[in-house]
Backbone as ProteinMPNN parsed JSONL, in Angstrom:
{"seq_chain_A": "XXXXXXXXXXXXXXXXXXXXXXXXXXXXXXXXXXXXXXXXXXXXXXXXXXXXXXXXXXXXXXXXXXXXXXXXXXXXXXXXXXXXXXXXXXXXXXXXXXX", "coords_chain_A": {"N_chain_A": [[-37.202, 63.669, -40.079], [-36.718, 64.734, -42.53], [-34.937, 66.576, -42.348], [-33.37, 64.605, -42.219], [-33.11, 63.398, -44.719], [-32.171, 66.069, -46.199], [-29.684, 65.718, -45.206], [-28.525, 63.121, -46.487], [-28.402, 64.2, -49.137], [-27.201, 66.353, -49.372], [-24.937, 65.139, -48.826], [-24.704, 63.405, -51.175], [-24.748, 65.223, -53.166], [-22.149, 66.527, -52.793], [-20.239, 64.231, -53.413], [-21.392, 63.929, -56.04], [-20.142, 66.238, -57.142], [-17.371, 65.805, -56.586], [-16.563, 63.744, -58.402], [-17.156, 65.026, -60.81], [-15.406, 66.908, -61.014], [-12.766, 65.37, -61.02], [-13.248, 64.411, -62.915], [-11.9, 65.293, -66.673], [-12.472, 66.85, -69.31], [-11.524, 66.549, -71.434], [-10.332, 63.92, -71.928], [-8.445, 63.509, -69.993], [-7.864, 64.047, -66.237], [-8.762, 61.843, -63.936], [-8.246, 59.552, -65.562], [-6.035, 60.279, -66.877], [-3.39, 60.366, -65.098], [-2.706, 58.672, -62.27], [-0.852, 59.119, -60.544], [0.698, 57.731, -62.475], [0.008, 54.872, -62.109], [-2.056, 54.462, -63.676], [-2.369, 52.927, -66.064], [-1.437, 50.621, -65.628], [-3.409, 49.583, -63.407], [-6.471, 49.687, -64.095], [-6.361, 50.516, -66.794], [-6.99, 53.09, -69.31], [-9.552, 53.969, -70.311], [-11.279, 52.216, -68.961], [-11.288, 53.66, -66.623], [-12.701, 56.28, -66.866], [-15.26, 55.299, -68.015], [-16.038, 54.136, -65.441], [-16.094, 56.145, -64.203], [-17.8, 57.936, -65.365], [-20.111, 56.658, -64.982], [-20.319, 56.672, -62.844], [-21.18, 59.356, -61.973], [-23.774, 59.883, -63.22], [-25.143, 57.506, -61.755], [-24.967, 58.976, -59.519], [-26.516, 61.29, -59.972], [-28.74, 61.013, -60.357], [-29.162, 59.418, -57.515], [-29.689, 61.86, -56.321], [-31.788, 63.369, -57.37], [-33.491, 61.398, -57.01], [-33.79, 61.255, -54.293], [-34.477, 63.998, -53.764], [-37.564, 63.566, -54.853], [-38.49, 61.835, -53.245], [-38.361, 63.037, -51.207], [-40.241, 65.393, -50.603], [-42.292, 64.168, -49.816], [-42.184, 63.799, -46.914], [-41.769, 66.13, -45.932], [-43.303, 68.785, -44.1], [-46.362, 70.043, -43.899], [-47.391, 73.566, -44.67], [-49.356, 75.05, -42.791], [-51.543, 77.974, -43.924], [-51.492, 80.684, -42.544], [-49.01, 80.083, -41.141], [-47.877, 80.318, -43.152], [-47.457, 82.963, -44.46], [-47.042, 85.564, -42.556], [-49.009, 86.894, -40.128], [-51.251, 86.694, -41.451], [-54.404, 86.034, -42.472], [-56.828, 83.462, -41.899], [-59.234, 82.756, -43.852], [-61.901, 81.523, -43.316], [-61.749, 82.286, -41.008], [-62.65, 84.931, -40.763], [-65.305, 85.345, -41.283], [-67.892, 86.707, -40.239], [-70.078, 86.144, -37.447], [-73.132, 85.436, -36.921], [-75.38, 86.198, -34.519], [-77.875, 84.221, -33.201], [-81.381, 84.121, -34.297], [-83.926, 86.119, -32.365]], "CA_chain_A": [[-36.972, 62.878, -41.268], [-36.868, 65.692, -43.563], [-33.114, 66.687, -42.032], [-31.902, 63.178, -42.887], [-32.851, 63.638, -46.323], [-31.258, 66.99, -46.722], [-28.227, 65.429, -44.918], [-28.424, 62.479, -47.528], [-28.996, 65.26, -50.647], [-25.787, 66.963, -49.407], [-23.771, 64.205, -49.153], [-24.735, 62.676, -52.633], [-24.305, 66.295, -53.769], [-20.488, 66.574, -52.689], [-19.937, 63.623, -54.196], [-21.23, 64.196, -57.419], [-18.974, 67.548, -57.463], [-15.98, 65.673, -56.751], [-16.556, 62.977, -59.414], [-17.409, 65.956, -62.142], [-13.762, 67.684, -60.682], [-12.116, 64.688, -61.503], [-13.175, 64.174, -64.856], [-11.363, 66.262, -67.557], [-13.611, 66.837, -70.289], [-10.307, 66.129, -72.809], [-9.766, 62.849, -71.707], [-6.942, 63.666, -68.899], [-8.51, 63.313, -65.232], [-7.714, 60.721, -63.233], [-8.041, 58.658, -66.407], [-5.09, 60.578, -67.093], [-2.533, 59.885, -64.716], [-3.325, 58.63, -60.992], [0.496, 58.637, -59.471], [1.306, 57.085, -63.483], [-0.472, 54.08, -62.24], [-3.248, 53.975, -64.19], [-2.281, 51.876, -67.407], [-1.225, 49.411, -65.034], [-4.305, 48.773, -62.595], [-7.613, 49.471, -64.653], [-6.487, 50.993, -67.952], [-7.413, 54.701, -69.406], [-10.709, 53.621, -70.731], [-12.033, 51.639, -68.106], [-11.313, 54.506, -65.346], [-13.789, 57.222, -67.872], [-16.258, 54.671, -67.79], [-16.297, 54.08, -64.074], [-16.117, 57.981, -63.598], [-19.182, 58.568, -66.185], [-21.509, 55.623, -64.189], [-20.627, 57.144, -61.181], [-21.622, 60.444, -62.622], [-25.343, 59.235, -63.248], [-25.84, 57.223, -60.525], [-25.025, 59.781, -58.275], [-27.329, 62.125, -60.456], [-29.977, 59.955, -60.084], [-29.994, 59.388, -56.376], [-30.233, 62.829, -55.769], [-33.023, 62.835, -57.662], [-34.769, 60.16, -56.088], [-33.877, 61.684, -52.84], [-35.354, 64.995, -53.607], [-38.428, 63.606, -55.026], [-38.814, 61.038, -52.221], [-37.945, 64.07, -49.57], [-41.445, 65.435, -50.839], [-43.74, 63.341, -48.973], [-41.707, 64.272, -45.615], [-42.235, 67.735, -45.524], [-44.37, 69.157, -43.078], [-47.059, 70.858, -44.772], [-47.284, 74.525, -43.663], [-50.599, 75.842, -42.93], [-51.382, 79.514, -44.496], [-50.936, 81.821, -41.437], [-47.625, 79.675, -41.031], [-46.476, 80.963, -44.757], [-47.732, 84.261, -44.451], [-46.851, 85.969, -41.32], [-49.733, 88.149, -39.723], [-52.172, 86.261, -42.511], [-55.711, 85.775, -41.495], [-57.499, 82.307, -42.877], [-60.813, 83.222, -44.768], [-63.412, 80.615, -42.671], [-61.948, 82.722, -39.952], [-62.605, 86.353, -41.35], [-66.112, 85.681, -41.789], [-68.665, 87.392, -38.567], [-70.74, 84.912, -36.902], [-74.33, 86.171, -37.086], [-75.971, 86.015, -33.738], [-79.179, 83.73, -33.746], [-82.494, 85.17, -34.356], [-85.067, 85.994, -31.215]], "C_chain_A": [[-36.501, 63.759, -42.431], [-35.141, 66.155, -43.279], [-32.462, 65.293, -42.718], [-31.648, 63.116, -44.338], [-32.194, 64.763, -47.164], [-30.009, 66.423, -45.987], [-27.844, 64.373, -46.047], [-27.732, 63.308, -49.152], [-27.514, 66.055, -50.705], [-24.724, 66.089, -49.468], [-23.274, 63.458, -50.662], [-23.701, 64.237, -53.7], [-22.598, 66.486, -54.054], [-19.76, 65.814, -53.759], [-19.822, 63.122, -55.573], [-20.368, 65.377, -58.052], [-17.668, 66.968, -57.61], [-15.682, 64.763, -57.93], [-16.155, 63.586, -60.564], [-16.299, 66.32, -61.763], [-13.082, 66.837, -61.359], [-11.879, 64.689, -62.435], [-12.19, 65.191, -65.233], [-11.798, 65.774, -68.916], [-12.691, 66.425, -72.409], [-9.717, 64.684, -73.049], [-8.621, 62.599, -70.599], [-8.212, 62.996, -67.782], [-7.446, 62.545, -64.791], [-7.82, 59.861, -63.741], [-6.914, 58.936, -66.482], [-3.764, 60.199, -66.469], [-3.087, 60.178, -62.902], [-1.809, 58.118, -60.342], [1.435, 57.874, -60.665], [1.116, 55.644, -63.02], [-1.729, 53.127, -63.129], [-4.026, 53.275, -65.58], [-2.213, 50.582, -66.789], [-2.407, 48.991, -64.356], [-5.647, 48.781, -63.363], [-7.755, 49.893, -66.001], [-7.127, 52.231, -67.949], [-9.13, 54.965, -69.559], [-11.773, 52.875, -69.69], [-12.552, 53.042, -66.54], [-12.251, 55.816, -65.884], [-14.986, 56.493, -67.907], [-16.572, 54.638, -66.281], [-16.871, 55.441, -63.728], [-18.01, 58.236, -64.1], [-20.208, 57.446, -65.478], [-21.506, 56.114, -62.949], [-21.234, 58.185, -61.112], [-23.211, 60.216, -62.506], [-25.841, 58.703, -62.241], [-25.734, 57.89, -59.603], [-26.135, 60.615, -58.526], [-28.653, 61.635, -59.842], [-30.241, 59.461, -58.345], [-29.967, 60.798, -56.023], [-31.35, 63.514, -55.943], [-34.163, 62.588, -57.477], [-34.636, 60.28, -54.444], [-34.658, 63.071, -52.942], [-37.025, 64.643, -53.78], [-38.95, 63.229, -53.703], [-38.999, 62.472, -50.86], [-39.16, 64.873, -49.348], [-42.047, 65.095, -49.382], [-43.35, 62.971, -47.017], [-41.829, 65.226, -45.082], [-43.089, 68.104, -45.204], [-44.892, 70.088, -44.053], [-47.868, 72.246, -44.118], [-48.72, 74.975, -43.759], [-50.749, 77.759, -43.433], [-51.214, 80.48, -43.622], [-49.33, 81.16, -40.717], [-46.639, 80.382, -42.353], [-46.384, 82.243, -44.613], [-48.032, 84.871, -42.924], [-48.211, 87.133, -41.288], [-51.268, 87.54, -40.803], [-53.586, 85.527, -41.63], [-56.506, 84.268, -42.443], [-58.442, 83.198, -42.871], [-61.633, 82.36, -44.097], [-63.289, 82.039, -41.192], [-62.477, 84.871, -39.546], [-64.561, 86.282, -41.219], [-67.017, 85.698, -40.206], [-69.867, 86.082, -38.71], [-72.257, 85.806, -36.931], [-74.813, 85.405, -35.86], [-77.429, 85.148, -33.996], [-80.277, 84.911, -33.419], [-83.164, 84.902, -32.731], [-85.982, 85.49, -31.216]], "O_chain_A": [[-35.811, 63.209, -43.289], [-34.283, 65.974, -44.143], [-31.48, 65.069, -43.425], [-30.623, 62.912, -44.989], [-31.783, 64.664, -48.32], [-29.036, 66.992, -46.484], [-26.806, 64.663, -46.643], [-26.846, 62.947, -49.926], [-26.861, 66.309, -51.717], [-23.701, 66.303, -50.118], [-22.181, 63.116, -51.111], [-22.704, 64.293, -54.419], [-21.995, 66.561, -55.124], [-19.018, 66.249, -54.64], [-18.988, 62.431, -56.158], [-19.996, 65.426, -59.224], [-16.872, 67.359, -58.464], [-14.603, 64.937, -58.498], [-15.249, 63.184, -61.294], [-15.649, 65.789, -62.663], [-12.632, 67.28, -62.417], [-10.803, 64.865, -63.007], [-11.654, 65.902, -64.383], [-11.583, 64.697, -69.473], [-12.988, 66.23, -73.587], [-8.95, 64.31, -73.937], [-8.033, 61.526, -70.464], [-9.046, 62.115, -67.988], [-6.229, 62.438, -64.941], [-7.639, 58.862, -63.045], [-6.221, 57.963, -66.187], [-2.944, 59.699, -67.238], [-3.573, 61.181, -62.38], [-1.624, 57.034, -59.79], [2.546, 57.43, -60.374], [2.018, 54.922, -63.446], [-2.106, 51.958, -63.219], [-5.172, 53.114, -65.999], [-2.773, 49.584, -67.243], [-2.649, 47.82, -64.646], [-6.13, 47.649, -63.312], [-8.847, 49.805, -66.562], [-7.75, 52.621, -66.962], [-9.781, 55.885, -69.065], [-12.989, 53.058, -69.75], [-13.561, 53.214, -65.858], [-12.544, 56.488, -64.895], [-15.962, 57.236, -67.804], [-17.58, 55.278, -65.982], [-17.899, 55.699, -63.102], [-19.006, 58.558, -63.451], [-21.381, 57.763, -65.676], [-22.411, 56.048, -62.117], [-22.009, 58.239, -60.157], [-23.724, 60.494, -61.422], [-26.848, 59.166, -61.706], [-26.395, 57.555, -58.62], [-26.864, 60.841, -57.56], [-29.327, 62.055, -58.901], [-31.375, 59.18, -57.957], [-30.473, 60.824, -54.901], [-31.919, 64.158, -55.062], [-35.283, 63.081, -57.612], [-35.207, 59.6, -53.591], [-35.542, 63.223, -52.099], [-37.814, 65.244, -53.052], [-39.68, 63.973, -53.048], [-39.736, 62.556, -49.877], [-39.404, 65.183, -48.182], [-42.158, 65.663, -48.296], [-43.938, 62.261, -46.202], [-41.993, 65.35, -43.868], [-44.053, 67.889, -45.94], [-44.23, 70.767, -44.838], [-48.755, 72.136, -43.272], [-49.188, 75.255, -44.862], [-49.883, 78.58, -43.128], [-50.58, 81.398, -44.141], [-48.682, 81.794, -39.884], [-45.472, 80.745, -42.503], [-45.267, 82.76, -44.623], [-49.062, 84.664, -42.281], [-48.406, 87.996, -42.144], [-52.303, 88.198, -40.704], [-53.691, 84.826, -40.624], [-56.607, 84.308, -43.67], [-58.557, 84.184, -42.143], [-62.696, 82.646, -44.649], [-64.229, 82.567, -40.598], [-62.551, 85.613, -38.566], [-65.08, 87.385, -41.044], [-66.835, 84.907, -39.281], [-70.301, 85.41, -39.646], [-72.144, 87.032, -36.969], [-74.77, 84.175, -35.891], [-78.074, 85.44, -35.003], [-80.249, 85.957, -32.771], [-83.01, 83.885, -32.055], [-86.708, 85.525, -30.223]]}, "name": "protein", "num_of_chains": 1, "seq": "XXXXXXXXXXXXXXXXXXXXXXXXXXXXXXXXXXXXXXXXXXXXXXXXXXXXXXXXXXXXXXXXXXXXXXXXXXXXXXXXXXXXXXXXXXXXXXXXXXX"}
């Protein structure tokens, strides 16, 4: 489960990179000119808006995929983190019973 969510986390990821590429922080972008179509099908203003919601909501599920990805993760026991590491219940000598 924990793979699907880093496969999720990367995919959102990409996609928020290519969004932020797009933009151009001057107003150009692919507000700017998309083939010199882009007065004609959604206007300059509308396509900066789209860009900047897509922006966020992408932010935001990655987010809510990392947090969520949490409560998937196998939780490592301490001689799993620390190689060669001895637990402490197991350190301590057993005292033979009395006679």
């Amino acid at each position: 489960m924990t793979l699907f969510f880093v496969l999720l986390i990367i995919v959102a990821c990409v996609f928020l990179g290519l969004i932020i590429l797009v933009q151009n922080p001057k107003g150009g972008g692919l507000a700017g000119n998309v083939g010199g179509f882009s007065n004609q099908l959604m206007g300059v203003k509308q396509t900066t808006d789209v860009l900047e919601k897509g922006t966020w909501v992408l932010a935001a599920v990655v987010g809510i995929l990392c947090l969520f990805s949490v409560a998937f993760v196998h939780k490592a026991t301490a001689e799993q983190r620390v190689p060669g590491a001895v637990n402490a219940t197991t350190t301590q000598q057993q005292v033979p019973p009395a006679k």
